[in-house]
N, CA, C and O atoms as CSV, one atom per row, in Angstrom:
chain,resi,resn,atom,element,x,y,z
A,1,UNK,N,N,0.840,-1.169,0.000
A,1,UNK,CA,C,0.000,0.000,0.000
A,1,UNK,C,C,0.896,1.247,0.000
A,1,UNK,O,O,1.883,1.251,0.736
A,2,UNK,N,N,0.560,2.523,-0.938
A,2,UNK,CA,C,1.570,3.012,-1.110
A,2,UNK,C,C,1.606,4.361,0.293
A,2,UNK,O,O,0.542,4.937,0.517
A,3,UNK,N,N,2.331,4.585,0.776
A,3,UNK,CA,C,2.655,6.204,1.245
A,3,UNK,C,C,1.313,7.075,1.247
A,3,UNK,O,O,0.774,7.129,0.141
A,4,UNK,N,N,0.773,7.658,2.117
A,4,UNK,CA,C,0.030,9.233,1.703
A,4,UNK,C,C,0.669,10.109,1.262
A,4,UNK,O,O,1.871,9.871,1.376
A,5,UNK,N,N,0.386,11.318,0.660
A,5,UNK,CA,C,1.292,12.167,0.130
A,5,UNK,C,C,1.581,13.070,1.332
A,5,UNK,O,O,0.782,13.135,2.266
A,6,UNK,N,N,2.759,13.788,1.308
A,6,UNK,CA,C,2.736,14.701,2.230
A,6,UNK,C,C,2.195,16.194,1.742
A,6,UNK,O,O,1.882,16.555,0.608
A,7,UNK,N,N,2.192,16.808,2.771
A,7,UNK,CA,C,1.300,17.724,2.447
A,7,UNK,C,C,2.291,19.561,3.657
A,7,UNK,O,O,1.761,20.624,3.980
A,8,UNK,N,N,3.452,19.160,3.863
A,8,UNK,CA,C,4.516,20.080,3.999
A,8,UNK,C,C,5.947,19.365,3.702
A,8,UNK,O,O,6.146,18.215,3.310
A,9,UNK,N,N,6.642,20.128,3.929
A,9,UNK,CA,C,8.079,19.844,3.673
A,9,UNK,C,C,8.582,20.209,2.595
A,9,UNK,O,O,7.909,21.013,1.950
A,10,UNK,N,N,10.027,19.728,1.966
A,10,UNK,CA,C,10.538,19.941,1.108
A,10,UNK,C,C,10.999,18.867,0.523
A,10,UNK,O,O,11.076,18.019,1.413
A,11,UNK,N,N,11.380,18.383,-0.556
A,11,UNK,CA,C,11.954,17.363,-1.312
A,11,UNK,C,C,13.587,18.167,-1.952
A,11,UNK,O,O,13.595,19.069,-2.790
A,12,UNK,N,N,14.679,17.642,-1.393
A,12,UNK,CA,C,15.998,18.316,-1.987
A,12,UNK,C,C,16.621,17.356,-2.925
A,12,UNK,O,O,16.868,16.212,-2.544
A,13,UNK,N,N,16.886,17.742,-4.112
A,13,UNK,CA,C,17.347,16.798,-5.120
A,13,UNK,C,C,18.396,17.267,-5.632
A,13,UNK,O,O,18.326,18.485,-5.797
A,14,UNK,N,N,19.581,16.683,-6.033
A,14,UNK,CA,C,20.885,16.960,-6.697
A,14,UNK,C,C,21.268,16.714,-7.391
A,14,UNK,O,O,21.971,15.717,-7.225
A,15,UNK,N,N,21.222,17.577,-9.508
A,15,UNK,CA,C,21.203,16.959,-10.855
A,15,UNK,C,C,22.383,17.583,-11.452
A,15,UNK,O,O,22.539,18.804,-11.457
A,16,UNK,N,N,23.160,16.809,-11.923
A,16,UNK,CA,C,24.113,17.422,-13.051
A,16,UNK,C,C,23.059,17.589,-14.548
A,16,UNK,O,O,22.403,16.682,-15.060
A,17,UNK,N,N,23.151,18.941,-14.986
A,17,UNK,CA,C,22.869,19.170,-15.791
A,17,UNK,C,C,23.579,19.180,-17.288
A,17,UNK,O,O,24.505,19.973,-17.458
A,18,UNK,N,N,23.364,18.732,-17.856
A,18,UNK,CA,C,24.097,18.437,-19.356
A,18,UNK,C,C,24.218,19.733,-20.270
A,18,UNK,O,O,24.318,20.907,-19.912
A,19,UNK,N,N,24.174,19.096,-21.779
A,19,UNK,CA,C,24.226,20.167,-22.497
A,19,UNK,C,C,22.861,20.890,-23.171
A,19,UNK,O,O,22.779,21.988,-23.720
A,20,UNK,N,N,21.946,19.999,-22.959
A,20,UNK,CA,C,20.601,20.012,-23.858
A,20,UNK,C,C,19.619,20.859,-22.378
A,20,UNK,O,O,18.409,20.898,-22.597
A,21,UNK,N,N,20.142,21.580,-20.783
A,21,UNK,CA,C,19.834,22.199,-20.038
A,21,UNK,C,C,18.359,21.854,-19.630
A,21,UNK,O,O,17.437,22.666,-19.716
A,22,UNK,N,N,18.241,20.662,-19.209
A,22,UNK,CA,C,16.974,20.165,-18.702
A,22,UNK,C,C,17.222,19.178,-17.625
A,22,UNK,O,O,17.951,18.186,-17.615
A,23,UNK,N,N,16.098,19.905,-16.317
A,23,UNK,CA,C,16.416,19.257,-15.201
A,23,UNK,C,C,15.010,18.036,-15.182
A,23,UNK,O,O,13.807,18.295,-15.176
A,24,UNK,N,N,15.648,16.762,-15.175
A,24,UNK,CA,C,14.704,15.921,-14.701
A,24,UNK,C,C,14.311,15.664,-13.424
A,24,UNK,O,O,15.133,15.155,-12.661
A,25,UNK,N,N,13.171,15.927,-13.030
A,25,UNK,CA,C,12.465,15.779,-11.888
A,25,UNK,C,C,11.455,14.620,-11.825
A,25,UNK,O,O,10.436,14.614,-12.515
A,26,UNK,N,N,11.769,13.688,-11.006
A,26,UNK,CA,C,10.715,12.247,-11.657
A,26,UNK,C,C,9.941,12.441,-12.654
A,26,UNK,O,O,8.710,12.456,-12.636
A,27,UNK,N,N,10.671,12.599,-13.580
A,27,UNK,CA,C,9.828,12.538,-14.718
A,27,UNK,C,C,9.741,13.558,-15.890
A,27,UNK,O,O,10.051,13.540,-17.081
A,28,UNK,N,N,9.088,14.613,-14.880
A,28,UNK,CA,C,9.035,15.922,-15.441
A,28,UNK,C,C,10.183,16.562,-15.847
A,28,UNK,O,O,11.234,16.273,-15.274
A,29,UNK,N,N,10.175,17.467,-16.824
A,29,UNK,CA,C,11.790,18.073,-16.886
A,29,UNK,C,C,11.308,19.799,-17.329
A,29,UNK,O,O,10.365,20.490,-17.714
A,30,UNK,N,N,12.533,19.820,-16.992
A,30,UNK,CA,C,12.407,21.746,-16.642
A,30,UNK,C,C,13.465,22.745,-17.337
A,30,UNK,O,O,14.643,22.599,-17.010
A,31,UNK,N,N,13.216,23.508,-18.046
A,31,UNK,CA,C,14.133,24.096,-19.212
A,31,UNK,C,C,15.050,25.502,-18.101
A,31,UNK,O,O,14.461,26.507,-17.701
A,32,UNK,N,N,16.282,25.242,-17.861
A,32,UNK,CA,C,17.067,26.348,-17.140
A,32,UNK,C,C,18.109,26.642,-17.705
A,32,UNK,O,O,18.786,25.796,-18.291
A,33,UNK,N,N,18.416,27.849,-17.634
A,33,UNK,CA,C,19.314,29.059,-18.124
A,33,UNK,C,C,20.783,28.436,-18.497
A,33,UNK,O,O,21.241,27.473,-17.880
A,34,UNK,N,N,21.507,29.117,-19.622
A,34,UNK,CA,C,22.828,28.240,-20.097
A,34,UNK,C,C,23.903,28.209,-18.626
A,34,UNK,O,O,24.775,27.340,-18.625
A,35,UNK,N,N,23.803,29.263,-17.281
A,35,UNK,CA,C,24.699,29.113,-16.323
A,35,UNK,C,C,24.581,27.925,-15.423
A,35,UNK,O,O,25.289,27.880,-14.417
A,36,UNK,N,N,23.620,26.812,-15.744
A,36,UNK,CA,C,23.203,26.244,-15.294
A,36,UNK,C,C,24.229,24.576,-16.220
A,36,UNK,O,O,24.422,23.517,-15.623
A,37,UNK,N,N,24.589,24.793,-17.376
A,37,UNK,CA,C,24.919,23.599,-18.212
A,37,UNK,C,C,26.229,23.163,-18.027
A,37,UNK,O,O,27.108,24.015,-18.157
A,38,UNK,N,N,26.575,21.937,-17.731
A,38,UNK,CA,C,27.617,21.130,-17.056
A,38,UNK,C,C,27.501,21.388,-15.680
A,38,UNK,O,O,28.481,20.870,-15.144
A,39,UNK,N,N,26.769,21.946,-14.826
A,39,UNK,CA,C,26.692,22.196,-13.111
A,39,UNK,C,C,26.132,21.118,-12.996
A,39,UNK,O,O,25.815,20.287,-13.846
A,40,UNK,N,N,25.918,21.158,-11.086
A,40,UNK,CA,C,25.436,20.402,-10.420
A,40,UNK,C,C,24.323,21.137,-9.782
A,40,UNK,O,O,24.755,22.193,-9.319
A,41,UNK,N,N,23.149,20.995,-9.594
A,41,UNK,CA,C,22.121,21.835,-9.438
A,41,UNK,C,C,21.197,21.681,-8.093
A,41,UNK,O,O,20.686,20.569,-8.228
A,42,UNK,N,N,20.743,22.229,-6.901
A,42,UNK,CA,C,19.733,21.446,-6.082
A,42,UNK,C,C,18.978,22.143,-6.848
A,42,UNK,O,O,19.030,23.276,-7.327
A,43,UNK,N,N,18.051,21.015,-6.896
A,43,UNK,CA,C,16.203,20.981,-6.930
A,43,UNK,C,C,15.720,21.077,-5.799
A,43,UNK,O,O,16.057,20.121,-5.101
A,44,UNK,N,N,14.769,22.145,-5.046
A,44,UNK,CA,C,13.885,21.748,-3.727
A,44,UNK,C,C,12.461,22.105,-4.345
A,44,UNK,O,O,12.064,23.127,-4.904
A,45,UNK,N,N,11.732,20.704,-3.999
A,45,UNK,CA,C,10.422,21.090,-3.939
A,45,UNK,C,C,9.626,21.128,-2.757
A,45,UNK,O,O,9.371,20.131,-2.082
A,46,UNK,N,N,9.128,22.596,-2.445
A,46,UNK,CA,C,8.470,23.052,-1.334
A,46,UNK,C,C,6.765,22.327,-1.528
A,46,UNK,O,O,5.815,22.772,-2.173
A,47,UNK,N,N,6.834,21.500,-0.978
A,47,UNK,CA,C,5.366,20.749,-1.261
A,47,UNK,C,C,4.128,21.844,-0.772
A,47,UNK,O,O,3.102,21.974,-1.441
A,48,UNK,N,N,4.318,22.416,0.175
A,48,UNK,CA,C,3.105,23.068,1.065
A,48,UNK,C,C,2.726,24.403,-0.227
A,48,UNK,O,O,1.581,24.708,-0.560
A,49,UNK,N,N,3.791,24.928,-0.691
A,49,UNK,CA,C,3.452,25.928,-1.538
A,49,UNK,C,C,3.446,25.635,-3.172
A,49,UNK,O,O,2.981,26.509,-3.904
A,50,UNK,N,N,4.014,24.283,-3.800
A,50,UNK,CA,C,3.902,23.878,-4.769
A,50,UNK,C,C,4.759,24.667,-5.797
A,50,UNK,O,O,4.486,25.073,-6.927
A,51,UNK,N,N,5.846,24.751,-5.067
A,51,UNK,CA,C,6.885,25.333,-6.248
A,51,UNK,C,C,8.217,24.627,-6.026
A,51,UNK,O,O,8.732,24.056,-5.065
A,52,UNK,N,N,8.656,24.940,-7.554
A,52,UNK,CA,C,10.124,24.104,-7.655
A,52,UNK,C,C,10.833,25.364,-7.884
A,52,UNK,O,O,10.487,26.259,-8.656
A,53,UNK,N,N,12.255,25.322,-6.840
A,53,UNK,CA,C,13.696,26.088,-6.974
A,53,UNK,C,C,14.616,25.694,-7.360
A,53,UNK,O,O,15.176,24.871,-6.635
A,54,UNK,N,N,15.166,25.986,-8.458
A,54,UNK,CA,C,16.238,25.205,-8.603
A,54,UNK,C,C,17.987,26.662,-7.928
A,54,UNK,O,O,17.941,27.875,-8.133
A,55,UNK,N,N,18.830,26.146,-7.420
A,55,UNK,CA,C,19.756,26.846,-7.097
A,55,UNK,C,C,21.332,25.952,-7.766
A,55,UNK,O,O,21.483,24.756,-8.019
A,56,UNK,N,N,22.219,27.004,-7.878
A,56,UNK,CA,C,23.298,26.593,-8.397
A,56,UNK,C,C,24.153,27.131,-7.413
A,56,UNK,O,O,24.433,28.312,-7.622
A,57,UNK,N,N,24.656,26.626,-6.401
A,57,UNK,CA,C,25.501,27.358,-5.848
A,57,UNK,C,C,24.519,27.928,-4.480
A,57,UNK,O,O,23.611,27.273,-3.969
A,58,UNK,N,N,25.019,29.479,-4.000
A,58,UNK,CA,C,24.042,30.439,-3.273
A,58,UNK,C,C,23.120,31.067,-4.389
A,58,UNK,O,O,22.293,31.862,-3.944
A,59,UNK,N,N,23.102,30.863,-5.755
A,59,UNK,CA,C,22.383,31.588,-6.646
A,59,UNK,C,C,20.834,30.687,-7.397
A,59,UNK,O,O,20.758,29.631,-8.025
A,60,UNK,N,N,19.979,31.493,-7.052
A,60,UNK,CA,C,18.636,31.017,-7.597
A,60,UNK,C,C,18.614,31.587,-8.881
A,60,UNK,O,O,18.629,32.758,-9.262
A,61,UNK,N,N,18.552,29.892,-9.798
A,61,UNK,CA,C,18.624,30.133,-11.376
A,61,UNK,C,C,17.418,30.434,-11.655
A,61,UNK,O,O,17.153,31.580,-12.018
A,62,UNK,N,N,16.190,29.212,-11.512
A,62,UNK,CA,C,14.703,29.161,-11.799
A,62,UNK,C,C,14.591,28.879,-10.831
A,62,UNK,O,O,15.309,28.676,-9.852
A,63,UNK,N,N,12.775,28.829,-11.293
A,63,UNK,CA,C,11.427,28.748,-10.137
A,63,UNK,C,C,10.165,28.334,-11.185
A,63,UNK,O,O,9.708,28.928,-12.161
A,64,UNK,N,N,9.835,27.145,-10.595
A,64,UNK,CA,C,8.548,26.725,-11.356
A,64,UNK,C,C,7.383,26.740,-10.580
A,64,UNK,O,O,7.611,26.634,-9.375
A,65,UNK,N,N,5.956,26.860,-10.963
A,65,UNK,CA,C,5.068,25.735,-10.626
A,65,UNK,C,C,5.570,24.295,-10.755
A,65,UNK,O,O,6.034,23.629,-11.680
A,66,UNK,N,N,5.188,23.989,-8.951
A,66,UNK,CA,C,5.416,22.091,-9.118
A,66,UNK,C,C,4.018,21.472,-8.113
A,66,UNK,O,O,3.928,21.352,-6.891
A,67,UNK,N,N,3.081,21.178,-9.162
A,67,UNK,CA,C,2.103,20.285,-8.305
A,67,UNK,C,C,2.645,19.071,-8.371
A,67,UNK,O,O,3.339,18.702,-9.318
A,68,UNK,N,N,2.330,18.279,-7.240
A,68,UNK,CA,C,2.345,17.058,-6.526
A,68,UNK,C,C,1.589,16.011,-7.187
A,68,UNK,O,O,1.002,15.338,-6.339
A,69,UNK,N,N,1.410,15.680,-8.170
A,69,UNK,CA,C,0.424,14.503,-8.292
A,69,UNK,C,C,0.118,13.285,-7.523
A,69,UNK,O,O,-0.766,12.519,-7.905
């Protein structure tokens, strides 16, 4: 039986980004800026507010809508 979803927190994820600049997020993928290509990137998804950050460093590249399915 699977998990309930949560419904606060954060999800922190850590992607090397290639050359074609798309972050895969189970599944989903997310188009970010060329300072972003060959890095290593966190992903946090803030579940309670439904957005995705992506940061490189101390620097916030993007910001998406991220619903939870």
């Amino acid at each position: 039986m699977p998990l309930p979803k949560p419904t606060t927190g954060c999800y922190h994820l850590v992607r090397f980004i290639r050359s074609d600049r798309r972050l895969d997020v189970f599944g989903e993928r997310f188009p970010l800026p060329p300072e972003a290509e060959y890095a290593y990137v966190v992903a946090t998804v803030d579940v309670a507010q439904q957005h995705l950050r992506v940061m490189l460093g101390a620097d916030l590249v993007a910001g998406f809508p991220y619903r939870l399915r």
